[in-house]
N, C-alpha and C positions, 0 to 999 in steps of 0.2 A: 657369775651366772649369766649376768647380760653378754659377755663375749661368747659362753658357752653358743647361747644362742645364734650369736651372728656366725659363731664357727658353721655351726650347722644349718644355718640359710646357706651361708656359701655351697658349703654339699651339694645340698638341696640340688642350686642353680647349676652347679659343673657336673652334675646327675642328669640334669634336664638334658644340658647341650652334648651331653656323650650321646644321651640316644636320641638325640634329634638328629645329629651328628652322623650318628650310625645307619640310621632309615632314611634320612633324607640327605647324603654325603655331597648332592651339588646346591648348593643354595646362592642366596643372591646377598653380595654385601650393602647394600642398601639398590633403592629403587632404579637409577637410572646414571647416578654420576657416582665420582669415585674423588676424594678429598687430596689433600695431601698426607694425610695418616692414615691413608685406607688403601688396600692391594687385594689383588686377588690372585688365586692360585688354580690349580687344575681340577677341584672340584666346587668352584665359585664362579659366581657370572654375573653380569646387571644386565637388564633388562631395560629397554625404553619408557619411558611413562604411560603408552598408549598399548603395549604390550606387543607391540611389532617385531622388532628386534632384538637380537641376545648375544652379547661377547662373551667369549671366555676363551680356554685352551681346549686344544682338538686333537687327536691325533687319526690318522688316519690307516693305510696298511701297517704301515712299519712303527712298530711300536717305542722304538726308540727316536720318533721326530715330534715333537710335540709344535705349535702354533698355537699365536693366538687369532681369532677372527673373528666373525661378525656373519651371525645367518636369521635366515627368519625365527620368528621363536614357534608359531602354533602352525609350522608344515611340516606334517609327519615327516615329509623326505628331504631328511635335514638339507639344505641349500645355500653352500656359502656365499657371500657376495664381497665380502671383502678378506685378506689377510696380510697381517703385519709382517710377519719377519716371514716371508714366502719363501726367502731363499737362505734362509739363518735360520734352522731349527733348531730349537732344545732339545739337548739331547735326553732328557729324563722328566720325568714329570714334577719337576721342584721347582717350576722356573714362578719366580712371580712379576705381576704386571702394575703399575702403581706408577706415581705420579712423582716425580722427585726433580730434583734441581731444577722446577719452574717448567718439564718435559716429561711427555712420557715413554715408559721403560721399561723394558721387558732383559729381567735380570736371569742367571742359570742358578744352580743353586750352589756354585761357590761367588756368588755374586757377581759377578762378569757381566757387563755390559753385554748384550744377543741382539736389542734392535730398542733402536732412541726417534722420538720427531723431530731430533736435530735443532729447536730453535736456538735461533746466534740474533736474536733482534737486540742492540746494547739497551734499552730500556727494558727488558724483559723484570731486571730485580725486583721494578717496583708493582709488578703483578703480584696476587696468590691466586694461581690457578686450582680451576678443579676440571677434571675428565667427566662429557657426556655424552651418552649413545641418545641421541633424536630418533623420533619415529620414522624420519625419513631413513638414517641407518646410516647417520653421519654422523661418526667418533669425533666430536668437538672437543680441544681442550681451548678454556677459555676463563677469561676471571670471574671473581668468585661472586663479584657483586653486582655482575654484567644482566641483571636480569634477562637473558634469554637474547641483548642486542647483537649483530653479528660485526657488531665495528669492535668489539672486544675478545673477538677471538682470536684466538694465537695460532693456532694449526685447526686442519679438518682432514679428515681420511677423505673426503671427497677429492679432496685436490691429488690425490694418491692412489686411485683406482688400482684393481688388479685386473681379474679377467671380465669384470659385470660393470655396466652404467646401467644406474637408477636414476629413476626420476628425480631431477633438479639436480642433477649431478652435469657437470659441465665437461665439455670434450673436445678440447682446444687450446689454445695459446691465451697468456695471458702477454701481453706486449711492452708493458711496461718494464716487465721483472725479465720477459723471454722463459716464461714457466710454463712448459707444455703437458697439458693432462691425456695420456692416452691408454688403450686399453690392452693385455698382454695375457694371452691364452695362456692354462698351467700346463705345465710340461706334460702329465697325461691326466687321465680319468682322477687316480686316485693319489698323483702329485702335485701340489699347488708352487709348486717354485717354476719360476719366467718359462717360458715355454718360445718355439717356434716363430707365433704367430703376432703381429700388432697389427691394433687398428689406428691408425691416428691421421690429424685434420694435418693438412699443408695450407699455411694460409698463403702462401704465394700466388700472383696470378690473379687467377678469378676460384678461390678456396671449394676443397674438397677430399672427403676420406680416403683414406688407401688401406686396401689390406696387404699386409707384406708377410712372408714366408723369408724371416730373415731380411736379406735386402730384397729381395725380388719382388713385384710384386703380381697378386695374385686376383685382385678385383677392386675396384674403384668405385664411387658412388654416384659420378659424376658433379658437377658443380650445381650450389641449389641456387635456383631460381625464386626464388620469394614463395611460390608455393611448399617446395620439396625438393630433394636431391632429383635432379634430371637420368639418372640412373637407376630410379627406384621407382618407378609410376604408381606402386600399389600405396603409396606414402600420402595417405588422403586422412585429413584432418576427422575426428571421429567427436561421438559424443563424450567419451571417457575418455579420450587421450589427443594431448595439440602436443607438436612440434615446434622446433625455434631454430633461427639460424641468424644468428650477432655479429654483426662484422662491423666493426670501427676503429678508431687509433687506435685505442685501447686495450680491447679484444677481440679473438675472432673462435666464437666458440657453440656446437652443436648440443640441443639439449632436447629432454621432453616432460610433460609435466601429465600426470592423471588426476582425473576429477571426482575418480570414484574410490572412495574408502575403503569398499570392500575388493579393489580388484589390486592385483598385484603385477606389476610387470618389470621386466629386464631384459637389459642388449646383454650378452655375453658375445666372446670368442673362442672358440672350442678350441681343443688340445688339438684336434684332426682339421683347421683351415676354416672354420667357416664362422659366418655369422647366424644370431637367432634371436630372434624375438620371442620371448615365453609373456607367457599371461598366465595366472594362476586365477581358475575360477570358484569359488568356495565351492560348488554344487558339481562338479568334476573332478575336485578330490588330487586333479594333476594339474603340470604344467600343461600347458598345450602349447602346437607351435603358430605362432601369429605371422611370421617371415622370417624368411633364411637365406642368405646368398656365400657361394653363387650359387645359382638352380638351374640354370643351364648352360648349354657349348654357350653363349654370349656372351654369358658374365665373366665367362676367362677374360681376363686381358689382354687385349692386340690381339683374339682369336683369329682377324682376319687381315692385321698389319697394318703397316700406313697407308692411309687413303681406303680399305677394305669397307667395308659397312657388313657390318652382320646379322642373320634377320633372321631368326625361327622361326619363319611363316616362311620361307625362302627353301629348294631344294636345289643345289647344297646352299647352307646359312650363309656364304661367303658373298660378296658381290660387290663387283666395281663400280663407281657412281660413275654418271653417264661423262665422256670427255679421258676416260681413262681406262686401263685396260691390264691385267695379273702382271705379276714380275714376273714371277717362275709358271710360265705355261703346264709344265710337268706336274711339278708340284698343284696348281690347281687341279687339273684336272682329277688327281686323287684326292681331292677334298679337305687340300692340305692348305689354306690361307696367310698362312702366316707370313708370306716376304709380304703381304698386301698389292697394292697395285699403284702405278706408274703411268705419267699423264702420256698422252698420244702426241701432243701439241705442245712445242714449248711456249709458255707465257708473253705478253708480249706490254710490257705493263700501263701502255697509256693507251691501249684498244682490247682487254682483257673485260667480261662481264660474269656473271655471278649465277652461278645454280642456285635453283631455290629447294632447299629438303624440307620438310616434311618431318615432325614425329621423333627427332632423334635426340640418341643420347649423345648429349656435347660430347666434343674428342677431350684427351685429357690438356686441361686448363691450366698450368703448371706453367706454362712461358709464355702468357695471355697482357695484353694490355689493358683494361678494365676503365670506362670512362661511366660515373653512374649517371650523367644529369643530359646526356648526348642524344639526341633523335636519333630516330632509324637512317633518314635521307642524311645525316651527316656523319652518321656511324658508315654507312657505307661508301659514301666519300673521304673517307679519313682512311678506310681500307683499298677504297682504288688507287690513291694518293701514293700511298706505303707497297713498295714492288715487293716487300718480304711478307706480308699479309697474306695469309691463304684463305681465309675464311672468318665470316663476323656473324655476331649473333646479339639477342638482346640480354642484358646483365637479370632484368628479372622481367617476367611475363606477365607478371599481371596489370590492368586496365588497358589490354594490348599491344603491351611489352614498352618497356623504356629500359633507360641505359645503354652501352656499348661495351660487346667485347671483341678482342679484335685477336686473331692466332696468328702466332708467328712461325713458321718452318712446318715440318710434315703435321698432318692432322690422325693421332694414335686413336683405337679404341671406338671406331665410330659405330652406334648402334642406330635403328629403325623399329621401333615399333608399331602396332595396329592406331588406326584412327584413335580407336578409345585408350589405347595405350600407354600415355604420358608420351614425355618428350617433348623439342619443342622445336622450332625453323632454325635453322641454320643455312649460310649462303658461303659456297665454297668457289672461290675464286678460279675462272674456265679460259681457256683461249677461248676467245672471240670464233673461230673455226668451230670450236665443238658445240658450242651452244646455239650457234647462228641467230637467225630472227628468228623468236619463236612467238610473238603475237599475233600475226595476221596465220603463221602453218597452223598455234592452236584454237583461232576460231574455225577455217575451215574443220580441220577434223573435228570439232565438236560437230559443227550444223553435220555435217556429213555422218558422222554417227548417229546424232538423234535423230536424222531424217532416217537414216538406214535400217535403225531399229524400229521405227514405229511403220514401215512395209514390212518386217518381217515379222511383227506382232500381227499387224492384219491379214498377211498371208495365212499366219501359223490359227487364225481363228477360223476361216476359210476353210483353211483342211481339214479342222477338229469339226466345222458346224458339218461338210460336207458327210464326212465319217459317220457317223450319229446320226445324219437322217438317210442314210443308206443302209445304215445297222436297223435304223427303225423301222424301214419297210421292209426287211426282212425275219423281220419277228424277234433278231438277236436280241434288242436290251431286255436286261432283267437284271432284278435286285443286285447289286455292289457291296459282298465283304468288304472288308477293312484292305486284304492284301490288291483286291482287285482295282480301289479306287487307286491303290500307292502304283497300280502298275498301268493306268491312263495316265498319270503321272511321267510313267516313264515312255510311255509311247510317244506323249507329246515331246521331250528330253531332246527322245532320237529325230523327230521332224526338223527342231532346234536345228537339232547337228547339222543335218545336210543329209543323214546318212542312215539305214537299217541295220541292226548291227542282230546276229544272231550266234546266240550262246550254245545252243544243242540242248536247252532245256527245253521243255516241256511238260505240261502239267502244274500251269501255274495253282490252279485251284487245290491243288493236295498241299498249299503251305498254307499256316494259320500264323500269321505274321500280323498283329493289333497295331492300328494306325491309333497314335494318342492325337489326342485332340492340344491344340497348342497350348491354352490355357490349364489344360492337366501340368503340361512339361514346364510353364512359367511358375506355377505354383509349388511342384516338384523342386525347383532349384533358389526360392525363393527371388525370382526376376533375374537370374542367370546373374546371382551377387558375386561380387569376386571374392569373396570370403569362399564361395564353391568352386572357384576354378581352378579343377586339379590341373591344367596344363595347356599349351596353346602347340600345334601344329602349321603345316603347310595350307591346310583345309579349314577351317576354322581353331575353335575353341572347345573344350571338353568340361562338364562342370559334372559335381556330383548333387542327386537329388535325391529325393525321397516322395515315395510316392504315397498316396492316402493312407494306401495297406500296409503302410510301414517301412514295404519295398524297397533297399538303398540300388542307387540306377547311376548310369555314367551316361549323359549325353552330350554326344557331339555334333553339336551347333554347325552346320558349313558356311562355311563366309559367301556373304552374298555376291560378292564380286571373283569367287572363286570358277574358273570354268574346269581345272581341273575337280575339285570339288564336286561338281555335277557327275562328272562320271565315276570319280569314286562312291559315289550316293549309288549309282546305280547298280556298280559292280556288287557290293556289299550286299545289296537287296537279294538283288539275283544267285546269287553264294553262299552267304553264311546262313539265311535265316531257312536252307535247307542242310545244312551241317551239324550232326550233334556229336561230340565229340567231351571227356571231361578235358581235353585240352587244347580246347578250341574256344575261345570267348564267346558267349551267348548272346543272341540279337533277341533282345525282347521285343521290341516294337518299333515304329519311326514314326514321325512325322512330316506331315505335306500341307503347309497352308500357307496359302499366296508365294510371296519371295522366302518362304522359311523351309527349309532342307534338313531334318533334324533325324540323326540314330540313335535307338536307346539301347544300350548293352547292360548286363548285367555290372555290379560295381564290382571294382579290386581293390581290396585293403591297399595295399605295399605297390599300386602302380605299376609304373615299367621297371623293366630288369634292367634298363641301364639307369636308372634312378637308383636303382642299389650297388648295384655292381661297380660303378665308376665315382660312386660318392664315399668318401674319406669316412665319413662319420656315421656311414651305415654299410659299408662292407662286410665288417667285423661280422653283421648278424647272418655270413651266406659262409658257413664251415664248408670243409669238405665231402659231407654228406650230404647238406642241399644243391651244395654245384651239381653233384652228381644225379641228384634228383632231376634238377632242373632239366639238366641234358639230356636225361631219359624220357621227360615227359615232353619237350619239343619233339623229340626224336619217337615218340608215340601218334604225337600232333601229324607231324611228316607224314608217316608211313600210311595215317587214314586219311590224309589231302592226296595222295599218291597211287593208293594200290585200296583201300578198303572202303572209301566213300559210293556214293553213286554213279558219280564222275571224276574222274583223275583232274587235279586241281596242282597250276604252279602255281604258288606265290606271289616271286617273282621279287620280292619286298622283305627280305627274313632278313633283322634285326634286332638287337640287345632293346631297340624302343619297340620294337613292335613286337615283344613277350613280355605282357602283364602278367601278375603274382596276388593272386591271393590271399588270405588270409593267413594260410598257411604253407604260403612258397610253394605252391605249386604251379606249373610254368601254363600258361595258355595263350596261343599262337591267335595274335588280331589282324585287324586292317590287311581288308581283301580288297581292298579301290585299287591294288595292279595286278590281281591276279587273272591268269584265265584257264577259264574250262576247255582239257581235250577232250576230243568226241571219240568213241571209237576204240580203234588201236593206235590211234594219233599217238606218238612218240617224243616228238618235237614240232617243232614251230619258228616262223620267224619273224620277226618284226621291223619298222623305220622306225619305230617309236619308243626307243630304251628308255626304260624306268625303270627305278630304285634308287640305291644306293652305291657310288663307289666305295670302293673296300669292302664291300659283302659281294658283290657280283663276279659272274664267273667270265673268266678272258674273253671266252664264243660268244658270248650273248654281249658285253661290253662292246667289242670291239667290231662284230660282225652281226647283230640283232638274234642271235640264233639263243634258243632258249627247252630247256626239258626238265625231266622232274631232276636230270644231274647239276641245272641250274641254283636249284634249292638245295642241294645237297653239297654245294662250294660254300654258299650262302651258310649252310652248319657248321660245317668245319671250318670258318672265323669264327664264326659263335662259341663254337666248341672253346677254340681257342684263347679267347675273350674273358670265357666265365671260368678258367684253367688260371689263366697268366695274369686277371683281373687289368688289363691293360686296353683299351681302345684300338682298333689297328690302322685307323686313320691318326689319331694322336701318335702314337707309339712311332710315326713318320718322322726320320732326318730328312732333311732336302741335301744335307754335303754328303751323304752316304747311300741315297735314295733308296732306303729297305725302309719298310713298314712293318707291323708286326710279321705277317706272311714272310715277309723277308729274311727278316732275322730267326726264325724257325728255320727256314731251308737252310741257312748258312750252318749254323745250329747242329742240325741232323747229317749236313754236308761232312762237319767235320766227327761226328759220332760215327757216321758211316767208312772217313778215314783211315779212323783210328783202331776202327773194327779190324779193315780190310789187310790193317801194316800187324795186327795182332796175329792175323790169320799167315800171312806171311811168312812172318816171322819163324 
């Protein structure tokens, strides 16, 4: 009778686990680690002790690839961060995962070996290990009695990255062993085996990231300097997240660590090239993006060649440092930089003296001599000394700068950023000719400018007092809308100039154009934070804000040292905020106070069209039904700047950046600072003074100043072209073939038109 009984507990218990089994078929085989008698299979998982992290098997499209991996466990949108056998899947779902011969193993289900941690240490026997997933989301196998010490672990997934680094996850060389930890995009969206793309540290030289597209590479981070990567300026120490960079015999390796428990963050490498920073906010439900590179033409690499410097405040971004001057004239001049540029002077090494930069991102550090304990004044005696020396800078920046680093041969990849824009001095080695004596030329021009400036300040008050009290004995002043205080503004602008400048407008008082008050717009953007700055221009900076009423706004900040700037400010006044159009960007308001020049526009989700259109990892979302949208609503945009507005309006400026998008891709034509108004039956026009862009601009107006509304309609049909072929047509330039995109269309249609004419023939 007493067996009866235990027969029927048993039942019982194999009753219970059928339908536990059944309702609940993925469960966890204990908490966090995994024994030497315990596995798990494709509906089993463990789970961290803090409830972060979850392994198990996965499959993704194709039903026949099973994985194992490692993702968050409580984000709805499952996100993996690690996987084991990436490029060896199971082919069925029988495979199990378990701890055996002291290593862990991921068997098929005729028991075949699929993917092992390989350890070969000859004292391993006298381990019992067991496998554990940490809250950090690092797969430890490690012995059994190790309480939790990291001098008794035997492997770790960290050291193993796929396409994600987490916090305390290390991204570098170990030197001892020569064990490099780096990071490797999955082949697409919904395939996780090796892909395209690595990120990984070079510690040669004076150490820094590379991203490579295969071997090639694709963007750099430049070398850090004690603060940050010199290639990353937004890389500013936060209160939830510090940065590290280790360099010693030992190792040399990149890392970051978060403070805050509730936030979650990751580097990845996309399938499609690029880098990204996610943060996971509990109260946003998504990832968000924290930084991404590259984000612009300057994070290419060598976008402007040896010796080039490149500088999105710069029109074109390309430019020679002073002492030097383009390899390929031709190529330049189409906006093509890449041979870089070539000294005037040749070297002469014992009368040779040193330009001083400004802001830049070091060139690439890879064949650098590196002294850390060296002064400035002997660092650059060490580099006058050395005839192969091109250039020296300091190894880290902070308490105002020590170390030495010293370049040897062409200087690659050189960038310039704004005063506030990171970067740091560098001093590039000049013939003595190009640099000449520049102490005693740059005091006079200083005294000579501030003297010069401050007679034109008291001229230009003179003219304003005289103005004003000749308005006021004739009865003119009276009250001052908003638009009318912004347009003494601009009267005073034009006294500035030298010069009266008249548009053919008329009727300033029919615009109702709201001047904000400065302290509105500092509050709107929260103190112009870089967390708000959608992008930086020739002209200043653009940030997004919000205004009391909820308002989302995009203001563009003009740089105060900007003279073209000034007249872009006024153009824009004078233009858009009489234009209404749905495809024409909206000028809400501006601001004028003291040296502050500020435009408020309406905001745009999705930015510029070339921010989608030429970016790898958001092209996908512009089908052949919004290209074509797009091109109809420019081409809507056009026809009311041209033929249906109040006055016939060029652009002058029509570019893939200068068509913002909406919310919902719909295209709206900005930045009117080159535009101008004809008067009349005015048809054409001419100018000394070309602006725009090469490779939008049409041959007449390039080459001979002449310009009309068939200006702007050359200027579309690149566009056209562009958002068709998704191709840049200044990129899309060979210099041994000298066709650009334009080019290779005409050959293109040359020979369709051939082939026509031998068909007709025939």
């Amino acid at each position: 009778m007493e067996s009866m009984g235990t027969l029927t507990t048993i039942h019982h218990f194999c009753f219970f686990f059928t339908v536990l089994f059944f309702f609940f078929p993925k469960i966890s085989v204990s908490v966090d680690t995994l024994s030497g008698t315990q596995f798990i299979t494709q509906n089993q998982t463990i789970v961290s002790q803090g409830d972060v992290f979850e392994l198990g098997f996965f499959n993704l499209d194709n039903p026949g690839e099973w994985y194992v991996g490692i993702w968050y466990k409580n984000i709805p949108d499952r996100t993996y961060v690690w996987v084991a056998n990436r490029d060896n899947p199971v082919s069925n779902s029988s495979g199990v995962f378990k701890v055996e011969d002291r290593n862990l193993v991921l068997l098929d289900e005729g028991n075949n070996l699929v993917w092992s941690s390989n350890i070969t240490k000859g004292d391993a026997d006298k381990y019992n290990p067991v496998a554990q997933l940490l809250d950090s989301g690092n797969l430890v196998l490690r012995e059994a009695n190790s309480n939790g010490e990291t001098d008794y672990y035997l492997w770790r997934s960290f050291d193993y990255p796929t396409d994600t680094l987490l916090p305390d996850m290390k991204l570098g060389w170990d030197l001892n062993t020569g064990f490099n930890r780096f990071l490797t995009s999955w082949k697409t969206r919904n395939d996780p085996s090796s892909g395209d793309f690595t990120f990984k540290l070079d510690y040669k030289g004076f150490p820094e990231i590379f991203l490579r597209n295969k071997q090639d590479i694709e963007y750099r981070s430049g070398p850090w300097n004690g603060l940050r990567f010199s290639g990353v300026p937004e890389m500013k120490p936060l209160d939830y997240m510090n940065f590290s960079f280790v360099t010693n015999q030992d190792e040399v390796y990149y890392s970051f660590y978060i403070t805050n428990n509730n936030l979650f963050s990751r580097l990845i490498v996309t399938p499609t090239g690029t880098l990204e920073r996610l943060t996971w906010i509990p109260d946003t439900k998504q990832w968000n993006p924290f930084w991404y590179a590259p984000k612009d033409q300057c994070d290419e690499y060598s976008e402007c060649g040896p010796y080039g410097i490149c500088d999105t405040n710069a029109s074109p971004v390309c430019k020679c440092p002073k002492g030097f001057t383009p390899k390929n004239e031709q190529a330049w001049d189409l906006r093509d930089g890449s041979n870089g540029c070539v000294r005037k002077n040749d070297l002469d090494c014992g009368k040779d003296k040193f330009l001083h930069l400004v802001n830049m991102k070091l060139p690439e550090s890879t064949n650098t001599v590196v002294y850390r304990s060296v002064n400035f004044k002997d660092c650059q005696a060490f580099c006058a000394r050395n005839c192969s020396c091109t250039a020296f800078s300091n190894w880290d920046i902070r308490n105002g700068g020590i170390g030495c680093v010293i370049w040897i041969g062409d200087l690659i990849d050189l960038r310039q950023y704004t005063s506030d824009g990171g970067g740091q001095d560098l001093f590039i080695r000049l013939a003595a000719s190009d640099l000449g004596d520049g102490g005693n030329t740059t005091a006079v021009i200083t005294g000579t400018t501030v003297g010069g400036g401050v007679l034109i300040l008291v001229l230009i008050a003179i003219v304003i007092w005289k103005k004003k009290k000749a308005m006021k004995r004739s009865g003119k002043i009276e009250k001052k809308g908003p638009l009318e205080r912004s347009q003494d503004f601009l009267l005073n602008e034009v006294v500035i100039s030298g010069k009266k400048e008249y548009s053919g407008e008329t009727n300033p008082d029919e615009i109702e154009l709201p001047l904000f008050d400065f302290n509105t717009i500092v509050t709107a953007t929260d103190n112009f934070a870089d967390e708000n700055k959608l992008g930086q221009g020739g002209f200043g900076s653009v940030y997004m804000g919000r205004l009391l009423e909820g308002e989302e706004i995009a203001v563009k900040r003009l740089s105060k040292n900007s003279g073209q700037g000034t007249e872009e400010f006024k153009n824009e006044v004078r233009l858009i905020a009489r234009l209404q159009h749905r495809n024409l960007v909206r000028l809400v308001g501006c601001c004028v106070e003291t040296d502050e020049k500020m435009l408020v526009y309406e905001y745009m989700e999705n930015r510029s069209l070339d921010s989608v259109l030429f970016n790898k990892a958001k092209s996908s979302l512009l089908n052949w039904q919004k290209r074509f949208n797009i091109i109809c609503g420019i081409a809507r945009g056009l026809l009311y700047l041209h033929q249906d507005s109040r006055f016939r309006i060029v652009h002058r400026d029509l570019k893939a950046s200068n068509i913002l998008l909406d919310g919902k891709m719909n295209p709206k034509i900005s930045d009117f600072g080159m535009a101008r108004i004809f008067s009349g039956d005015q048809i054409e026009a001419n100018t000394k003074r070309v602006v725009g862009t090469y490779g939008y601009m049409s041959p007449e107006y390039a080459m001979d100043g002449n310009f009309s509304t068939k200006s702007d309609v050359f200027s579309f049909g690149v566009l056209v072209l562009e958002i068709v072929s998704g191709k840049k047509n200044r990129g899309f330039y060979h210099s041994n073939s000298e066709l650009n995109l334009l080019g290779h269309i005409r050959v293109i249609l040359g020979l369709v038109c051939f082939e026509f004419k031998v068909e007709i023939f025939k």
